[in-house]
C-alpha positions, 0 to 999 in steps of 0.5 A: 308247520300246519299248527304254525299257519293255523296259529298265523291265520287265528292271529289275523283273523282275531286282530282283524275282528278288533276293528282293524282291516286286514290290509293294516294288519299285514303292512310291512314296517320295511316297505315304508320309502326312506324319504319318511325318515327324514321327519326326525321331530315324528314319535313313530312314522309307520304304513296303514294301508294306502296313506303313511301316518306321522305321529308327533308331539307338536312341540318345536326342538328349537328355543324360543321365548313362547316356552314358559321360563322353566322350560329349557327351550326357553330363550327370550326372544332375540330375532331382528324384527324391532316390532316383535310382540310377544303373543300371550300363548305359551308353547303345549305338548298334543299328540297330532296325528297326521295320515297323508296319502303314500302316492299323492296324486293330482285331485280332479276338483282342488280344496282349500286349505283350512285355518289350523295344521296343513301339514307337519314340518319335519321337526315335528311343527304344525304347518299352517297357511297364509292366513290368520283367524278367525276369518281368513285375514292376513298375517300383517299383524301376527308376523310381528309375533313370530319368534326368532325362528318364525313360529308362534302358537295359538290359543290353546298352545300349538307351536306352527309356522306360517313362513319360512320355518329359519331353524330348518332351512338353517340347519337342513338347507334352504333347497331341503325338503323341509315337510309334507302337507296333508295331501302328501306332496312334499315341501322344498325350501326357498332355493333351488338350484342356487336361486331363490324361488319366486311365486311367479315361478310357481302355479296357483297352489304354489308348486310346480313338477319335476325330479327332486334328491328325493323323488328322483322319478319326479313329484308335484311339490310346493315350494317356501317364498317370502312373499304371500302366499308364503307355503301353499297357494289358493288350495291342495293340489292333491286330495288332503288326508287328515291332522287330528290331535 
């Protein structure tokens, strides 16, 4: 048993000594709260230290007609906006890190959210905000090139959404949890109890607080509107971690 903890403790001390803290050395896989589970698009969800890292491929699980031809997510497109136009990008794999707070919490001082991912849809797609680049614009030109299922990509290939992303409230429910952003708060649907959410029955960041199938005990979220500004408000509500890709 001495020679079994001797070797334990050489096992910790070594990995530590390779840059990791020991608090990331000793996470348990199990202590991990089931609601990550429901980010099927992630290629691992796991525990370091005091945030949950998502890691995914970027790529949506649904057709559309951004993917080059040979794909096998290829479709043309075949929504119902009659001024859709194809944007010239094409759909590109990246491996996107995400580390988000385990218990978010509100911040004393609010950030903005930043042109680029926001959060992660549960498939795995960036989220991104009510704005088009390069300098804050509105989306009134770039709706007309989201594709059926209100994605698109940008310049160099990364899929996102600004609205309401159709394949999951299609197919997870329109008062689902439908992603988290980068400051851990979750991301619900544009129906709750049976009736569509307006941002007039939203805050300034576009959520409000109370329990959810999710968070039974309760939880600030953010709430999907058809209307500007669509996912998130004028800022975080909490401390935002980090996306890197």
């Amino acid at each position: 048993m001495k020679n079994l903890v001797f070797i334990l403790s050489l096992f910790l001390f070594t990995n530590c000594g390779k840059g990791e803290s020991e608090e990331e050395v000793i996470t348990e896989e199990n202590s991990l709260p089931k609601v990550y589970n429901k980010i099927y698009g992630a290629t691992s969800v796991a525990l370091q230290g005091n945030y949950v890292v998502i890691k995914v491929d970027g790529t949506p699980d649904h057709k559309s007609p951004y993917f080059n031809e040979t794909d096998p997510l290829y479709t043309p497109y075949d929504g119902n906006n009659p001024n859709f136009n194809l944007n010239p990008n094409r759909i590109t794999s990246f491996d996107f890190t995400y580390k988000i707070p385990l218990n978010p919490t509100e911040a004393p001082s609010k950030s903005s959210t930043r042109l680029g991912s926001i959060g992660v849809a549960l498939n795995g797609v960036a989220i991104y905000n009510q704005y088009a680049g390069p300098n804050n614009q509105p989306l009134t030109g770039e709706i007309n090139s989201f594709d059926q299922y209100n994605g698109h990509p940008q310049p160099q290939g990364v899929y996102h959404y600004h609205i309401e992303p159709l394949y999951l409230t299609e197919n997870q429910g329109n008062e689902a949890l439908l992603g988290f952003l980068l400051d851990g708060f979750p991301v619900y649907g544009p129906f709750e109890d049976n009736l569509k959410v307006t941002n007039e029955d939203l805050d300034d960041y576009h959520g409000h607080n109370h329990a959810t199938n999710d968070f039974p005990d309760g939880i600030y979220h953010y709430h999907i509107t058809e209307n500007d500004p669509y996912i998130n408000g004028s800022g975080y509500f909490g401390t935002p971690g980090t996306a890197t890709q």
